[in-house]
N, C-alpha and C positions, 0 to 999 in steps of 0.2 A: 276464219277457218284456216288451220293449217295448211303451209306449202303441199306437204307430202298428200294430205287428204284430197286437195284441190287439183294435183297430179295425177294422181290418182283416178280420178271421177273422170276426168279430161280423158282419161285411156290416149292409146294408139292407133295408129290404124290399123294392127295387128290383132290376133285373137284376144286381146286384154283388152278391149275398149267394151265400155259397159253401154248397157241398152239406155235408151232413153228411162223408159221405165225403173229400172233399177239407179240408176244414178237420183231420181225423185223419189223413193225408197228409201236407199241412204243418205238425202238432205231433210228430210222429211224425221228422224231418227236426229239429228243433231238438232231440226227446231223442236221437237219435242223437249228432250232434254234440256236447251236452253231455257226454256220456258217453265220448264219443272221446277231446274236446280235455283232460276232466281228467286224463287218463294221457298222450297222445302225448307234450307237451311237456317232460315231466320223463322221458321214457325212455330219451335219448341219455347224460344225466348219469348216469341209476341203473346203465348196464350200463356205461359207465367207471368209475365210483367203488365201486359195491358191489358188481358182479361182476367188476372187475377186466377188463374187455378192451380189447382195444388198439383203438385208432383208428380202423384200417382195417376191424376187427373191429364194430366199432360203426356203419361207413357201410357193412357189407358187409349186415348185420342188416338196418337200416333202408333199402337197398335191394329187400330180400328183400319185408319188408311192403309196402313200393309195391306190387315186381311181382303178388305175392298178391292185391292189393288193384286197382289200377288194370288191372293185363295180364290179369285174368279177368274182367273188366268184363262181357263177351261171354259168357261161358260164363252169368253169372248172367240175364242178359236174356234168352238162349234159353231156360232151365230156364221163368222166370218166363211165359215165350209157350208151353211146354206144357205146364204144370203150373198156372197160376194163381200172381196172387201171395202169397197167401194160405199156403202150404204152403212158400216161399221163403222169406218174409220170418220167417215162424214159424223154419225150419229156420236162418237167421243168423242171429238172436236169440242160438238155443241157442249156435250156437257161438262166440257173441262170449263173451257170459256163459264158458262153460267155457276159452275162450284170457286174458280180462282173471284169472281165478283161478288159472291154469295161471303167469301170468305174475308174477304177486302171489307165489308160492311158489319159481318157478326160480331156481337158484344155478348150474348146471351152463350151460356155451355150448348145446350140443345141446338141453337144454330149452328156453333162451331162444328159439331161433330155431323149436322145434315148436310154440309158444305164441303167434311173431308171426306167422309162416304161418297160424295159426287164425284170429287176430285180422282177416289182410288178406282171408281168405278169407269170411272169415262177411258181411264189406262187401263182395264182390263177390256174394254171392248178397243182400240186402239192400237195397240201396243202387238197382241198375238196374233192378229190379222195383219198387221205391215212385217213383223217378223217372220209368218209363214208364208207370204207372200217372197219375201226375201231368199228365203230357201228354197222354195222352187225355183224362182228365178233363177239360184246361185246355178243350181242342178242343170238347169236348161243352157245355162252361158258356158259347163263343163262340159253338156253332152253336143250343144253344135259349133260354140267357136273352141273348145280345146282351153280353155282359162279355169284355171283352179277352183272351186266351191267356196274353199275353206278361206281364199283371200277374200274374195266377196264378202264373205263374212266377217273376215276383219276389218275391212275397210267399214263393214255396219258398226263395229264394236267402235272404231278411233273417231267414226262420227260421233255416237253415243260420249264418247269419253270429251272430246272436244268442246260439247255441250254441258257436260255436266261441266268443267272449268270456267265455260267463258257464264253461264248463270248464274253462278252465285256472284262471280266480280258486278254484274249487270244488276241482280239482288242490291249487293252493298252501295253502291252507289244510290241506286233510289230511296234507301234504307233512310240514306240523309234525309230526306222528305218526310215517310211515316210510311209502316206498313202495308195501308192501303194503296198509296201508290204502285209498291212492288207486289203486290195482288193484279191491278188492273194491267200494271205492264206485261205480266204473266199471263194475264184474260186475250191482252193485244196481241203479243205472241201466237195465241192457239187462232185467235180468228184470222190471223195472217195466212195459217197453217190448210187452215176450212176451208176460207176464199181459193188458194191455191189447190187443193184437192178438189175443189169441185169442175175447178176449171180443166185441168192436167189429169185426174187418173180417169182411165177409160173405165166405159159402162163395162164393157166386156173385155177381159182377161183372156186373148187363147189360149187354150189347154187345160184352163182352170174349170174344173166341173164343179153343181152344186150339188148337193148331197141331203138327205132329209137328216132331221139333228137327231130320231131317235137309231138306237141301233150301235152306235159308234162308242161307250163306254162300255158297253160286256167284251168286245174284239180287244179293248186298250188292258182294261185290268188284267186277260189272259195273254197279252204280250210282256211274256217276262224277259225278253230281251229289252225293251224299250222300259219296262221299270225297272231292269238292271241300270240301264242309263240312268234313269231319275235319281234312283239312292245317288250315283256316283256323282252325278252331277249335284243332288243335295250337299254332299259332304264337300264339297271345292265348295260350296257356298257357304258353310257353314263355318268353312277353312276360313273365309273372306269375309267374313262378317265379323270377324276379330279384331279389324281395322278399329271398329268401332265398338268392342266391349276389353279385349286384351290388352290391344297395344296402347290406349289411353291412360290401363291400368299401369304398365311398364315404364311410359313417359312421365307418368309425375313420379313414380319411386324416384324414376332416376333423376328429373332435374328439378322436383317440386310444384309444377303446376303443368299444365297441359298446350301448353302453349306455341310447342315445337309441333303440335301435330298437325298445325297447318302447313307448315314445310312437308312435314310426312307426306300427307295428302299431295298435297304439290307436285312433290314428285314420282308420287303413284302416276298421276295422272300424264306428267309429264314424258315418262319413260311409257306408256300406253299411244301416245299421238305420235314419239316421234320414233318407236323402236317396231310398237304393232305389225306394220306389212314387211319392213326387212325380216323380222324371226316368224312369220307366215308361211312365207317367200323359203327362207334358207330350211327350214324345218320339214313345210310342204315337197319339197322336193327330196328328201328321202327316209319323211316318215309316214307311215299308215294312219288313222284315225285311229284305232286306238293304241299304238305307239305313242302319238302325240300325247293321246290327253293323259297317258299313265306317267310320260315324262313333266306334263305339267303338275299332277298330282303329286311325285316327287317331288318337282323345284319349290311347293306348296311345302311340303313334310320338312324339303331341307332348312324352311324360312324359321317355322317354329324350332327346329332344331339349334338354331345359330342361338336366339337366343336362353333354352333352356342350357348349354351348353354354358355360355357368358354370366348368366344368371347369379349362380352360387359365387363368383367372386365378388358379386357386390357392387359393379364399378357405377359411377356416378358422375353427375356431370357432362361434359360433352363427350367423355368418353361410356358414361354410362348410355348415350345416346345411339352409339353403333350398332348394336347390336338390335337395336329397332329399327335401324335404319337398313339394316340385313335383310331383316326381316321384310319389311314393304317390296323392298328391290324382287327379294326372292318371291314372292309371294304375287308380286304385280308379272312377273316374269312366267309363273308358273296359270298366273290368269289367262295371259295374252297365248297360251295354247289350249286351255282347256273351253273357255267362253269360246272361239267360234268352229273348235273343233265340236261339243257336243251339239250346238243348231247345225252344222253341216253330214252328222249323223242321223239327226231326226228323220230328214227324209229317207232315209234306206232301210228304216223299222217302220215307220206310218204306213197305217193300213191305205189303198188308193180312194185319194177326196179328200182326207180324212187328215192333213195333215195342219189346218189351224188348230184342230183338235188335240195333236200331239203335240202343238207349240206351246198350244196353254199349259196341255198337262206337264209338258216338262216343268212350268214356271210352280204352279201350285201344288205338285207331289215335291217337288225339291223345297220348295216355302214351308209346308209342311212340314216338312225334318230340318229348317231352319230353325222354327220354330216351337217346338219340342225341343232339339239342341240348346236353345241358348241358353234357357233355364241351367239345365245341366251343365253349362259350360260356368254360368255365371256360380253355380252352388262351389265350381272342380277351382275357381279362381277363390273362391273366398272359403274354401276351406281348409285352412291353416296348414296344407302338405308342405313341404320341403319346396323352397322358390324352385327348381326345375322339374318338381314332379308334374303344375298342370302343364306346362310347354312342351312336355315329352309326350305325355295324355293329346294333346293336340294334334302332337306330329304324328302320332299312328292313326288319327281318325281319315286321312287323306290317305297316306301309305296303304291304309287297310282299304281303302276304297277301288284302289287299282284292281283286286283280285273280283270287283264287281261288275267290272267292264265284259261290254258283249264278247265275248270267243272269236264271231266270226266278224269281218268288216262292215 
């Protein structure tokens, strides 16, 4: 774990010391992550190479886990609003743990894909129950000791990001072994995760109410402040999901193969761990919520602008590499205010109980218009415009999103 992360969690004795509860919230969010990132990455290779499937077969799988995973976003945040999260977060544990061993053993397509279904499914009950747990909490640490929301929440995000870095290193290494090993390390991971929550998180949650599950989607679809949020928060994801269809495409123009994008990455991540609570910190103190997240939608728009702008001269080589490297900077910068500004909004739209339900739905109305988007991004990349037409086409889809942001705070 990083110094600042570790600092961090520790608080003061002052109004910034975090509750028991929340500091195993946000540790809880970095073993997830760890756990995730050391399998996800090596899994597109392992089912082309050692189980033999084609291509389309490969991006048809790893669709499948999204949808399991982000498209039931909703489904787990309802559970978690009548059930507690407690019996949730327990209940996706188990079935990470049984899909990472499930997956570690499959040869057969039909397995593959009943083990990544497991896998996406156990994060959709997991994942929007500990996130809207997180945000109340955040809420509750602002309204009795005086400590920011929005840092709380970044301190959730530089966990997340810390884990996604130290997994795949923890992946690669077992990697030397064979697949299945970094399967079961991934399975070991989550039951570490299980054991600890069943020991540590309380039966009972005060202030947390439960709620019956029907009733709560007619109130959400007719809150068009909170699905103003969704689009808006869609489009920064959509902005951000470039990483992985755009900027890959930029990097081999410019130096031939794709091979710098692991530095890219690197220091996406790295600029997230160690910059995240200082621009929380300096920002939170004299920006509104959605001041922030329109300034980070900007520094989004500015990222694709740097390099539609660089584009047309063609440059190549390490210097054809800056301008993607603008681009991450701008774009990881413009992440670190919108990610935990738009969770620290949720709660001041969510109808009262009701807010695992608006945690998920933020994840699978925004998934939604990820996915829709990309198609159309992937067609705006490969059809033959002028090298700066798609990058300018990009930079308005985030700019244009600011004007979708709620009116009032």
């Amino acid at each position: 774990m990083s110094s600042s992360l570790s600092t961090a969690l520790r608080g003061t004795p002052d109004r910034t010391r975090l509750t028991p509860l929340l500091r195993l919230l946000i540790l809880t969010q970095l073993a997830f992550n760890v756990g995730f990132f050391a399998v996800l990455p090596f899994l597109s290779e392992h089912l082309g190479t050692a189980v033999g499937m084609a291509g389309w077969t490969v991006g048809f799988v790893l669709g499948l886990r999204t949808f399991s995973q982000q498209g039931l976003f909703v489904v787990g945040g309802a559970l978690a609003d009548r059930y507690g999260i407690r019996p949730v977060v327990l209940a996706g544990c188990a079935l990470r743990i049984a899909g990472f061993a499930w997956l570690g053993y499959a040869e057969a397509t039909g397995a593959v894909i009943g083990a990544v279904l497991l896998i996406g499914f156990a994060a959709a009950l997991f994942s929007p129950a500990v996130e809207s747990e997180v945000a109340r909490q955040a809420v509750v640490h602002e309204e009795q000791r005086g400590g920011s929301r929005t840092r709380v929440l970044a301190l959730f995000t530089v966990a997340g990001q810390a884990g996604a870095f130290v997994g795949p290193l923890l992946g690669a290494l077992l990697l030397s072994v064979d697949f299945r090993s970094v399967c079961l390390a991934g399975a070991g991971i989550f039951v570490l995760v299980l054991a600890g929550h069943a020991w540590l998180l309380p039966q009972h949650i005060p202030g947390r109410q439960r709620v019956h599950v029907k009733g709560g989607i007619r109130v959400l679809v007719r809150n068009r402040r909170f699905l103003a949020l969704c689009c808006a928060y869609g489009a920064y994801l959509l902005a951000y999901n470039q990483l992985y269809l755009a900027l890959p495409a930029e990097v081999e123009r410019a130096t031939g193969s794709q091979s710098a994008l692991a530095w890219l990455f690197a220091l996406s991540s790295l600029l997230v761990v160690t910059a995240q609570l200082p621009v929380t910190r300096w920002v939170g103190d004299r920006l509104a919520l959605r001041r922030s997240m329109a300034a980070g939608l900007l520094l989004i728009a500015a990222g694709f602008m740097v390099v539609a702008l660089a584009r047309p001269a063609g440059w190549t080589g390490t210097a054809g590499l800056l301008p993607a490297a603008g681009f991450v900077v701008l774009l990881t910068l413009g992440q670190m205010l919108v990610a935990p500004v738009a969770r620290a909004w949720v709660p001041d739209l969510a109808e009262e109980g009701r807010l695992g339900l608006y945690t998920g739905a933020l994840s699978s109305v925004s998934g939604l218009i990820v996915l829709a988007g990309s198609s159309l991004t992937g067609t705006l990349l490969d059809s033959g415009l002028p090298a700066a037409v798609p990058w300018l086409v990009l930079a308005a889809v985030p700019a244009a999103a600011i004007a979708l942001l709620p009116r009032r705070p």
